[in-house]
Backbone as JSON, one array per atom type, in Angstrom:
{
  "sequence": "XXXXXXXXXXXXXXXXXXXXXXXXXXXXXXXXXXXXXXXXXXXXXXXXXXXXXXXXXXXXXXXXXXXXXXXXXXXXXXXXXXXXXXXXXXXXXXXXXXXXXXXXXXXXXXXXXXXXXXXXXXXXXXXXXXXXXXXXXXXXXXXXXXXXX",
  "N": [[0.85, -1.16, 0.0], [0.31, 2.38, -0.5], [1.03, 5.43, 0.38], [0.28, 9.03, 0.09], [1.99, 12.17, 1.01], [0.64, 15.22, 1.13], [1.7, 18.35, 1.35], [0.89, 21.42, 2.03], [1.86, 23.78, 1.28], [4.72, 23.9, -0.84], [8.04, 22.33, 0.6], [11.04, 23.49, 2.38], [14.64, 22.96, 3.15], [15.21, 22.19, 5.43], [12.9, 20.96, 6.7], [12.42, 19.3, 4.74], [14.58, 17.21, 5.92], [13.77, 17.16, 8.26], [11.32, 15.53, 8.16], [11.23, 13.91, 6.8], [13.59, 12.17, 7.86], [12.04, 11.22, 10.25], [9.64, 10.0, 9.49], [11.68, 7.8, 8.23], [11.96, 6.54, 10.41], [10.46, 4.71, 10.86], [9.55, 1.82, 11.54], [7.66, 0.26, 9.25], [7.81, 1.18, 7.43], [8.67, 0.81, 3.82], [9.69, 2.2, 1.25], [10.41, 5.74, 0.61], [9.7, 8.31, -1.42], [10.56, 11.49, -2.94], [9.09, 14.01, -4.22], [9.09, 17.08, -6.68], [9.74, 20.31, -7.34], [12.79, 20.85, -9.3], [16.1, 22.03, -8.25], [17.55, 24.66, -8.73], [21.66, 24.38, -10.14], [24.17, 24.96, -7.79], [25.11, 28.6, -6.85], [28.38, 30.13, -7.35], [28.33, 32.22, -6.37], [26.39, 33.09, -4.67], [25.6, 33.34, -1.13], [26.42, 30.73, 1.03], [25.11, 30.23, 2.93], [21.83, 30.7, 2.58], [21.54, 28.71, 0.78], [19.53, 26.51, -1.29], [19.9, 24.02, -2.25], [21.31, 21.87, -1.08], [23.38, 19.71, 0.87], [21.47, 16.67, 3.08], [21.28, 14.92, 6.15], [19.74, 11.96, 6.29], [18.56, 9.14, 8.23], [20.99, 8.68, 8.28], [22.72, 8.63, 6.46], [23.9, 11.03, 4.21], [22.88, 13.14, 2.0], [22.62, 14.42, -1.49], [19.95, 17.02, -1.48], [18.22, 17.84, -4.46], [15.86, 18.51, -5.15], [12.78, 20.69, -4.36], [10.73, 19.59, -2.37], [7.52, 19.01, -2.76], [5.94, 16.67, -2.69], [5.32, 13.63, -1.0], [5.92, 10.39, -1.28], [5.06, 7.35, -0.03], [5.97, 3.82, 0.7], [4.27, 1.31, 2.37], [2.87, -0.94, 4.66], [1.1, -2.16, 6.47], [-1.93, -0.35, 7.28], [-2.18, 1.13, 10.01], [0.21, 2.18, 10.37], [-0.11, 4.49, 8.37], [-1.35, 6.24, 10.79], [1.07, 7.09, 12.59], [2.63, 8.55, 10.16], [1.06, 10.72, 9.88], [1.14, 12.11, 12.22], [3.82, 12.65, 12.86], [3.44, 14.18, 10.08], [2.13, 16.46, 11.34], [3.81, 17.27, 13.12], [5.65, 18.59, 12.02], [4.79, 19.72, 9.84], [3.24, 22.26, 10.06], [1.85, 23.98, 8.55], [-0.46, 22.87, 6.96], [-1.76, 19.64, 5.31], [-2.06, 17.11, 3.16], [-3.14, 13.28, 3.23], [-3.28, 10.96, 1.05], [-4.48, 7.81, -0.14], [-3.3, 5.23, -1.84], [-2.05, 4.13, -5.11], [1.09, 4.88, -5.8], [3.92, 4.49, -6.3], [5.37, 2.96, -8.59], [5.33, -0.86, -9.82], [6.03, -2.72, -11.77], [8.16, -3.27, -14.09], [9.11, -1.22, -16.05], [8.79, 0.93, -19.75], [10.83, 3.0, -19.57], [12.64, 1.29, -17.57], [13.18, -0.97, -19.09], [14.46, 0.2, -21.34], [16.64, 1.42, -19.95], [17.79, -1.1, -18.99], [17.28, -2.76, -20.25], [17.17, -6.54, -21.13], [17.59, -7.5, -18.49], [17.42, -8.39, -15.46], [15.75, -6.45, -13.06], [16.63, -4.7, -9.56], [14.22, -4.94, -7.2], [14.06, -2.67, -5.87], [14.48, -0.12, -7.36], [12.78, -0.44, -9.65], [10.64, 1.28, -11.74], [12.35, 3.85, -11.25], [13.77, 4.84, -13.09], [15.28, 7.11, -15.24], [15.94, 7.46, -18.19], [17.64, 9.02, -19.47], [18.99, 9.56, -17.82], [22.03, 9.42, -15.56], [21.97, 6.72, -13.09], [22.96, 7.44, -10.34], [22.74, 10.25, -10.02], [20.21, 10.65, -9.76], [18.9, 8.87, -7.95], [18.79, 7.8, -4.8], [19.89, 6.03, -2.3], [18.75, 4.73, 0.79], [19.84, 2.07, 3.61], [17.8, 0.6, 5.87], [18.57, 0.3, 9.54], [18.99, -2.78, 10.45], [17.41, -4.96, 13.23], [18.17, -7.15, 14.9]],
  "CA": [[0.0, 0.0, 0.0], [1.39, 3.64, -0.78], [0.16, 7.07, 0.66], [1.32, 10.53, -0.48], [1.64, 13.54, 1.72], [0.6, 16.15, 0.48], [1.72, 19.45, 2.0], [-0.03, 22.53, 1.47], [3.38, 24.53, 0.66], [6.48, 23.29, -0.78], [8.83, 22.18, 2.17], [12.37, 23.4, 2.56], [15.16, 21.74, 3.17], [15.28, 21.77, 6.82], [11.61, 20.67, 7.03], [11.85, 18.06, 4.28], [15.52, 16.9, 6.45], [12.9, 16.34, 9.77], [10.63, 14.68, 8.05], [12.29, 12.18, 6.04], [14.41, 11.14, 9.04], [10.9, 10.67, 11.16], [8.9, 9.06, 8.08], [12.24, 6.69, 7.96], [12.23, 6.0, 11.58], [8.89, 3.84, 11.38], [10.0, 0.33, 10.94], [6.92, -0.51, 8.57], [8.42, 2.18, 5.8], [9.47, 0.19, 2.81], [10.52, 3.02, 0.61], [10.29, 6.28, 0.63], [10.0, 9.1, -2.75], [10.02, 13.16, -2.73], [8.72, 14.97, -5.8], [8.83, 18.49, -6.47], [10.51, 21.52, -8.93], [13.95, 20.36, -9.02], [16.57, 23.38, -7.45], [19.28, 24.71, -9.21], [22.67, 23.88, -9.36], [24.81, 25.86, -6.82], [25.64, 29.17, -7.59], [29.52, 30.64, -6.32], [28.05, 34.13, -5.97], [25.35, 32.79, -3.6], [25.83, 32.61, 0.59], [26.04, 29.29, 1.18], [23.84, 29.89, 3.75], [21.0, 30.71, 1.38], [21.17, 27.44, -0.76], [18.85, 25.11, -1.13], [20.45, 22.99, -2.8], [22.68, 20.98, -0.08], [23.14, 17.95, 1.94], [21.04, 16.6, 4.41], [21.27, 13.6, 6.54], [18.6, 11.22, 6.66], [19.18, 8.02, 8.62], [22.68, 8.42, 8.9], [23.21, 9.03, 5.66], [24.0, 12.09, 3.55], [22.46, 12.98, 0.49], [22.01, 16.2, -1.68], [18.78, 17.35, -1.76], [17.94, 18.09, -5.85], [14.45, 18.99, -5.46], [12.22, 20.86, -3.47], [9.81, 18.85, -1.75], [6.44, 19.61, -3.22], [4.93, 15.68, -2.07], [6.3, 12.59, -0.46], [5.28, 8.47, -1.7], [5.68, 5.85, 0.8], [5.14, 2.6, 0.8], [4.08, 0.82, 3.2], [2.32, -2.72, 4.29], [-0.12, -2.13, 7.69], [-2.97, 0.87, 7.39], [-2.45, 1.69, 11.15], [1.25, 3.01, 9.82], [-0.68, 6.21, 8.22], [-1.35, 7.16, 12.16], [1.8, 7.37, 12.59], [3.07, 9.03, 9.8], [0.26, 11.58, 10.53], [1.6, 12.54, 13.89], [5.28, 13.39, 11.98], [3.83, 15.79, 9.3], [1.92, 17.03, 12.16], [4.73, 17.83, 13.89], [6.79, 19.36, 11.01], [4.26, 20.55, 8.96], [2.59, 23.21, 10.46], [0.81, 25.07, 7.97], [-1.14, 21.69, 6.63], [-0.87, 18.27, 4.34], [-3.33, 16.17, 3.0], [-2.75, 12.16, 3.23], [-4.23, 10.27, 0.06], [-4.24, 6.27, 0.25], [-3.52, 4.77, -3.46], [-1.19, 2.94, -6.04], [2.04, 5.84, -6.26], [5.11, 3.47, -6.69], [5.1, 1.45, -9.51], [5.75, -2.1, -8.8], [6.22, -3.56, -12.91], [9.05, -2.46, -14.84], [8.49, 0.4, -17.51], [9.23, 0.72, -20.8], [11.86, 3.44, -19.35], [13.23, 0.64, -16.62], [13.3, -1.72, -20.21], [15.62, 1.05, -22.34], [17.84, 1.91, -19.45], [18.28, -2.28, -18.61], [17.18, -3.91, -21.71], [16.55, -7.42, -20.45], [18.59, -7.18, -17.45], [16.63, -7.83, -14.01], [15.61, -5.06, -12.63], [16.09, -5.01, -8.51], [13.1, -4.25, -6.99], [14.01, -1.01, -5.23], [15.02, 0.66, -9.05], [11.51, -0.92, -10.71], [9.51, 2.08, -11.88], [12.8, 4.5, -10.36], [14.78, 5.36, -13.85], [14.82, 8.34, -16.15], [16.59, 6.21, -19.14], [18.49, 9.96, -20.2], [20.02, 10.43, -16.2], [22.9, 8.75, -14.37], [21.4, 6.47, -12.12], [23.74, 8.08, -9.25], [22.25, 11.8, -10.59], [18.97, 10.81, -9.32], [18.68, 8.24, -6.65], [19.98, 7.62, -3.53], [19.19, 4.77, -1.69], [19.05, 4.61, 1.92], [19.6, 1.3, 4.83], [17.3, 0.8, 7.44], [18.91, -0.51, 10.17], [18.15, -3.91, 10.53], [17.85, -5.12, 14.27], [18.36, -8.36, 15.16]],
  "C": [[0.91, 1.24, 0.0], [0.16, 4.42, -0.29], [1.41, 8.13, 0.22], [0.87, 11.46, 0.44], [1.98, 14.35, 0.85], [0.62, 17.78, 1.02], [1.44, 20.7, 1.63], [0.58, 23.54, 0.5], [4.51, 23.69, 0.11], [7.4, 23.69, 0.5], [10.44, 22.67, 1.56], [13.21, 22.89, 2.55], [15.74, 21.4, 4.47], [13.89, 21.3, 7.26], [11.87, 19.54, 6.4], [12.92, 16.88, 5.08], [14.74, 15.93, 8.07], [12.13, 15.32, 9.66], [10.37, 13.76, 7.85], [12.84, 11.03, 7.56], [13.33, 10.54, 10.33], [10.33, 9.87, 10.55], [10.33, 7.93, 8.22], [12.61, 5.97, 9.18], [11.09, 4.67, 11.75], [9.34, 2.61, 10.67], [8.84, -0.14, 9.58], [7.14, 0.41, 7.18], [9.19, 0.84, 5.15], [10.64, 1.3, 1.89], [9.79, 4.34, 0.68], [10.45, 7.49, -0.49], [9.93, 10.35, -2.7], [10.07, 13.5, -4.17], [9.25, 16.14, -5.47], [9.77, 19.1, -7.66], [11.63, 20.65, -8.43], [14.92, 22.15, -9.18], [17.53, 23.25, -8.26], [20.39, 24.66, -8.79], [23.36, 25.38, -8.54], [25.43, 27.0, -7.56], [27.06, 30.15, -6.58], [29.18, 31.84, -5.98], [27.39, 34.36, -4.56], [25.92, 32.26, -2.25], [25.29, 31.19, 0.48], [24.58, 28.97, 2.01], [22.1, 30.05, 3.42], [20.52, 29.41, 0.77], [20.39, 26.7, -0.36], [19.32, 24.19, -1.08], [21.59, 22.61, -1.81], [22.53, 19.39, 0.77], [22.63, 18.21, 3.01], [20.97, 15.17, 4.83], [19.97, 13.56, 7.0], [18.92, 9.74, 7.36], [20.19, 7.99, 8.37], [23.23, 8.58, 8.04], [23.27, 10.39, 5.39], [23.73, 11.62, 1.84], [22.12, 14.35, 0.76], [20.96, 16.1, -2.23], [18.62, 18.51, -3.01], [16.66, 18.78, -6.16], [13.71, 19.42, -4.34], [10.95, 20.32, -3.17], [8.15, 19.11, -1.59], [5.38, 17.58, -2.86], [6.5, 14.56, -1.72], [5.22, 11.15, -0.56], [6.07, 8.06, -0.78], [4.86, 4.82, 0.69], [5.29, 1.66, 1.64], [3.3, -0.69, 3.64], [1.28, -2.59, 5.49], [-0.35, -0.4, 7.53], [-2.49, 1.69, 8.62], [-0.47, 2.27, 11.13], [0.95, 4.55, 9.48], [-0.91, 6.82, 9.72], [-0.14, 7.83, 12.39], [2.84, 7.98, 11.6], [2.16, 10.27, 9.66], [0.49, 12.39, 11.5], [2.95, 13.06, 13.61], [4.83, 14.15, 11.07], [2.95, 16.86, 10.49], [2.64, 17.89, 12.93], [5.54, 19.16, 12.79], [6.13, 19.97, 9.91], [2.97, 21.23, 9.36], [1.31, 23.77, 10.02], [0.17, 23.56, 7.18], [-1.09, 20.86, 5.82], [-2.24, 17.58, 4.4], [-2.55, 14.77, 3.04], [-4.17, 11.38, 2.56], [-3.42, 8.71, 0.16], [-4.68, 5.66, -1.32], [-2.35, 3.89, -3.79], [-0.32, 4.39, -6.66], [3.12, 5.59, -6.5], [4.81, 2.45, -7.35], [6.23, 0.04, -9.24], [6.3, -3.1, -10.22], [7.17, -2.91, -13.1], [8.39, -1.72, -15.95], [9.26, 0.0, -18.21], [10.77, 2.05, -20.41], [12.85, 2.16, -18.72], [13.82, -0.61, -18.47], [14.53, -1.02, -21.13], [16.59, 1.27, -21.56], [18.73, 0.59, -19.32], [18.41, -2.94, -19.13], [16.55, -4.88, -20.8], [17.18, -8.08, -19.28], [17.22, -7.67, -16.32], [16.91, -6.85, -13.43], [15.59, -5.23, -10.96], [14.78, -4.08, -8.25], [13.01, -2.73, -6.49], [14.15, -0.36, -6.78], [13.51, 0.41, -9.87], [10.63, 0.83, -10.01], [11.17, 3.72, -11.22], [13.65, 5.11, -11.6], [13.91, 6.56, -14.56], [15.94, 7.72, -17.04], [17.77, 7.47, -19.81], [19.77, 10.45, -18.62], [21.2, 9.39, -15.94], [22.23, 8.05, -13.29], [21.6, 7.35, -10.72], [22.71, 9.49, -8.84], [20.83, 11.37, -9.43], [17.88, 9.32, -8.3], [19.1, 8.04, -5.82], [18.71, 6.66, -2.28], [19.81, 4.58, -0.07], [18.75, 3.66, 2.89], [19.23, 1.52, 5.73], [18.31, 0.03, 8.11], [18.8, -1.54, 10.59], [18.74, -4.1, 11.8], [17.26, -6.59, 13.93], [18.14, -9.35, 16.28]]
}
């Protein structure tokens, strides 16, 4: 099952930084997707402190944030998960967010996932995840839950 938050404003990148890392704290997250405009590249004229465009750690990783955060796909496997990811944009998203319950991660391979792989298996995290003209690198970044034991 997949839900999309949908936040009233485009999020920042210290908002979409809280949210991510709360949304990836909930053991029943499979994967997690952010849409939105995509931010330009860095410019040397510009205070750093200004930029959008920079790294933010999410679960322990680092990754640069490419786009500003205009919705967020997760997918998930138990209903009573949306409570709890309810109670995190709650927290971090102030000014308000809708939460729609649908089919937002595709689960077949595409005729993109087909031109970038040919007849390659596709792992499942990547199915439905290419742009067949990008660098994979360019435009995913894949982040380990911690697995406890």
């Amino acid at each position: 099952m997949d839900i999309e938050v949908f936040p009233h404003r485009v999020l920042g990148t210290d908002t979409t930084e809280k949210l991510l890392n709360g949304i990836e704290c909930i053991e029943d997250v499979k994967k997690t997707v952010i849409q939105g405009p995509r931010l330009p590249p860095e410019d040397p004229n510009e205070n750093p402190r200004y930029a959008e465009r920079r790294k933010i750690t999410v679960n322990g990783k680092e990754i640069e944030l490419k786009v500003k955060t205009g919705r967020i796909f997760v997918e998930i496997s138990n209903e009573s998960t949306i409570d709890e990811i309810k109670g995190i944009c709650t927290k971090y998203i102030p000014f308000g967010f809708d939460i729609n319950i649908g089919k937002y991660i595709r689960t077949q391979k595409t005729v993109s996932d087909n031109i970038k792989y040919g007849d390659a298996d596709v792992p499942d995290e990547l199915v439905g995840m290419t742009d067949p003209s990008a660098k994979l690198a360019d435009r995913l970044t894949f982040i380990e839950k911690n697995k406890k034991e």
